[in-house]
Structures are given as structure tokens and as C-alpha cells.
C-alpha positions in Angstrom: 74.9 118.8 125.0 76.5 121.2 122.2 72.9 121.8 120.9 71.4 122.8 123.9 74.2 125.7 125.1 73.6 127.1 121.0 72.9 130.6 121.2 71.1 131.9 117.6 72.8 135.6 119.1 76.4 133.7 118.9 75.9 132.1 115.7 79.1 131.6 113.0 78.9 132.9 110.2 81.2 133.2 107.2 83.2 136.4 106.7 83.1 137.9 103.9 86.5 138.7 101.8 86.4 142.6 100.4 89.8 143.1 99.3 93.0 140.4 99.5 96.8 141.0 98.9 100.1 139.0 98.8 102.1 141.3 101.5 105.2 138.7 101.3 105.1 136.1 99.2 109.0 134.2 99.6 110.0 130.9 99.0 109.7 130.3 103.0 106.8 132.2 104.0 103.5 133.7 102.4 101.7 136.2 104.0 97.9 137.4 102.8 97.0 140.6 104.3 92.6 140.6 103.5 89.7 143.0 104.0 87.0 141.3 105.2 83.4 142.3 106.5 82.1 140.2 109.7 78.3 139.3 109.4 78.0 141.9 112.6 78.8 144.5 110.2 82.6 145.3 111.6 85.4 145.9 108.6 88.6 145.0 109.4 91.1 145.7 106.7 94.2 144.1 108.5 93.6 140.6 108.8 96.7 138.6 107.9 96.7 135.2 106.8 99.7 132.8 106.5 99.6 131.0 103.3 100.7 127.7 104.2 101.4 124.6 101.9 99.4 121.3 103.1 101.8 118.9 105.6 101.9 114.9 106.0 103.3 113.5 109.1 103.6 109.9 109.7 103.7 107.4 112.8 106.1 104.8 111.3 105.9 101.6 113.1 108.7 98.6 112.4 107.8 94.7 112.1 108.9 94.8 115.4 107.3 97.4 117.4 109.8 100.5 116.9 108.2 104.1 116.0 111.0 105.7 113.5 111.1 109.3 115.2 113.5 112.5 114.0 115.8 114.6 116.1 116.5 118.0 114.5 116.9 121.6 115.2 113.9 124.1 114.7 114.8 127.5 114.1 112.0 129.7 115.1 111.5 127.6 118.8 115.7 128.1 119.3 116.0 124.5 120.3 116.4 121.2 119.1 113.2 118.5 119.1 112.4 114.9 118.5 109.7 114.8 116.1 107.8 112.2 113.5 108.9 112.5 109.8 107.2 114.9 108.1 107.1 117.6 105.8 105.0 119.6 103.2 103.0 118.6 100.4 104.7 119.7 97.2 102.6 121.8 94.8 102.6 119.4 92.3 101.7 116.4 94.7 97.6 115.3 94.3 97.7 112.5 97.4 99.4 113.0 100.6 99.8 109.3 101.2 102.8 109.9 98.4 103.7 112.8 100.4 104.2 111.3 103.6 105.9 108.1 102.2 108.4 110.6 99.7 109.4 112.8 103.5 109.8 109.8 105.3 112.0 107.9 102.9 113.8 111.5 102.6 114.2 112.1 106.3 114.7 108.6 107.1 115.7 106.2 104.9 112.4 104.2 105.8 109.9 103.4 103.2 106.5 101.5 103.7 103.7 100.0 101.5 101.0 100.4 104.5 99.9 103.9 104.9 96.8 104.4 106.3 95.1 108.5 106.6 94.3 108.1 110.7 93.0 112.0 110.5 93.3 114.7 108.6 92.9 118.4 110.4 92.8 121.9 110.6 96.4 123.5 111.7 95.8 126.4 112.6 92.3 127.8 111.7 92.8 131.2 113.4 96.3 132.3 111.2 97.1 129.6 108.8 95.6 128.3 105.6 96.8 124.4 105.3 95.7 121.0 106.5 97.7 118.2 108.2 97.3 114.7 107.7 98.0 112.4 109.9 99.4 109.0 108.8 100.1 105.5 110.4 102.6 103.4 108.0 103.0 100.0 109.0 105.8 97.9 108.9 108.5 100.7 107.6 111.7 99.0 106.7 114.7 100.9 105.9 115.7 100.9 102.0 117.9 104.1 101.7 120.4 106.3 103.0 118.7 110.0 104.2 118.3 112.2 100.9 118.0 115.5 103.5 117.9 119.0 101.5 121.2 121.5 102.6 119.2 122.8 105.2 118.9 119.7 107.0 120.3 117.8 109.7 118.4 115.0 111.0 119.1 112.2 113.5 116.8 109.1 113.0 116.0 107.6 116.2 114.1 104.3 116.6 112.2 103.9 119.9 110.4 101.1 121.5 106.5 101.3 120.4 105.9 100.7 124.4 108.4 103.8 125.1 106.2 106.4 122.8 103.5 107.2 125.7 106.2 107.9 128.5 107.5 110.0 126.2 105.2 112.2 125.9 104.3 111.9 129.5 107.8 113.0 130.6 108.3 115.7 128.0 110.8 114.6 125.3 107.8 114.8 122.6 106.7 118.7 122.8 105.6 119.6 118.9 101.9 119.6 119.0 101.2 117.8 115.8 103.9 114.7 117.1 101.8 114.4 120.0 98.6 114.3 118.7 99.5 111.6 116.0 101.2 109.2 118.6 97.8 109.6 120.6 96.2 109.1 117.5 98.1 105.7 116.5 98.6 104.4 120.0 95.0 104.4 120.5 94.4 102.7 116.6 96.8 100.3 117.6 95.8 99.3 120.8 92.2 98.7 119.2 
């Protein structure tokens, strides 16, 4: 149905990249401010970008039927959220499965040897450089006390897998990329 609403006078195009600079570039934030030249012919020359690490974030599901969530405090929403265990892919990190099973154990205390990639997307294509993959591990068992940096303080909850849906129904979940991977993994696992 896509194909027959195409419009040739609508059609993407890549822009093109003129000029790029590193307006902030802190350990916590990047910011990329870039020329670029739209296929229409319009310049802009103040088109930020946030340079954004790659993040895991993984559905961890018990032998019997618990999803291992997180409870923290989120500085730039102002409020405290229950969330998946997650985090950013290190530099130096070549597979996110190792990424997502290295910030759960650190977050957690919960390891797994059955990760499976359910999706891996775009964050935020508009503003933000980095990709998210989405991860179901299986049978998670805890081995480990949290290792959490300074920063952190993190409540582990474990919840009923048959909870997860209501929960999301009723509110408690409300970070986008928790949502979409307990969609995601519900709807796996119910296959």
C-alpha cells in the first residue's frame, strides 16, 4: 500500500555533509554541529547532532518466569523509573551481546548464557547518532552482588513474567525503549 501513496516529488534523498564540528565533546555528552546541503538545494549550517554511544538493553527472564527489571532515578526526566538493565556499548566492545550480558551482571547481579538479538533499531534518527539492541536472555540466574559505578543507585526488582503487560498497561513502565522490548519479548515468547 506504501508503494502506491510514493510520490517521485517527495522522494528521500541523502543530505549532503559540507562542513562538521565537535561543538561539545564531554565525557557525558557529544554534540556535532554540521553544514549540510538538502538535495532541494536548501543550506542549513546549524544542524546539530548528538553523538551518541551504541546501547544494549535486555529482557531478562528467570527459570521460572520472572523479568529482572531496574528501579533508578533519571536525571534529565526529574523522576524515578522502572526500567530493563541496560547501558552503553563501551568503545572498545565489538558485540553487544557482551555488552548487554557485562550491564546486566553490573546493574543486577544476573548473568545469562542465552542471549538472543530480538531487534536492533534506530533511537533517534532525527537528533541522535546510535543504535539500540534489543536483547532477550534466558534463564538469568543471579551470580553476583551489583558492581554499580558512583553514580548509581539501582533497585533490582523481579516481577512475574504474567505481570509485565499490565504493567505497561497501567503505567509503571514509561521509558520508550523498556516498552518496546517487553512487547518485543512478550510477543517471542508467547510464539
Amino acid at each position: 500500500m506504501a508503494s502506491e501513496m510514493k510520490d517521485k516529488k517527495y522522494s528521500p534523498a541523502p543530505w549532503k555533509v559540507l562542513k562538521s564540528e565537535m561543538v561539545v565533546d564531554e565525557k557525558w555528552y557529544k554534540l556535532r554541529r554540521d553544514h549540510v546541503a538538502l538535495p532541494n538545494g536548501l543550506e542549513m549550517d546549524d544542524y546539530y547532532v548528538s553523538v551518541r554511544p551504541n546501547v544494549v538493553l535486555t529482557f531478562p527472564l528467570t527459570e521460572d518466569n520472572h523479568v529482572i527489571f531496574v528501579r533508578q532515578y533519571k536525571h534529565a526526566a526529574g523522576g524515578i523509573f522502572v526500567e530493563l538493565p541496560g547501558g552503553v556499548v563501551d568503545e572498545h566492545e565489538m558485540d553487544p551481546a557482551e555488552s548487554a550480558k557485562r550491564e546486566m551482571l553490573e546493574e543486577t547481579g544476573y548473568t545469562s548464557d542465552e542471549v538472543e538479538l530480538l531487534l536492533e533499531v534506530t533511537d533517534n534518527p532525527t537528533k541522535d547518532t546510535n543504535r539500540m539492541y534489543y536483547f532477550l536472555a534466558r534463564n538469568v540466574r543471579k551470580v553476583a552482588e551489583q558492581d554499580l559505578d558512583e553514580s548509581e543507585a539501582i533497585e533490582v526488582l523481579k516481577v512475574p513474567l504474567h505481570e509485565v503487560e499490565q504493567m505497561i498497561l497501567n503505567g509503571q513502565l514509561q521509558v520508550a525503549g523498556t516498552i518496546a522490548l517487553c512487547l518485543l519479548a512478550l510477543r517471542k515468547l508467547g510464539e
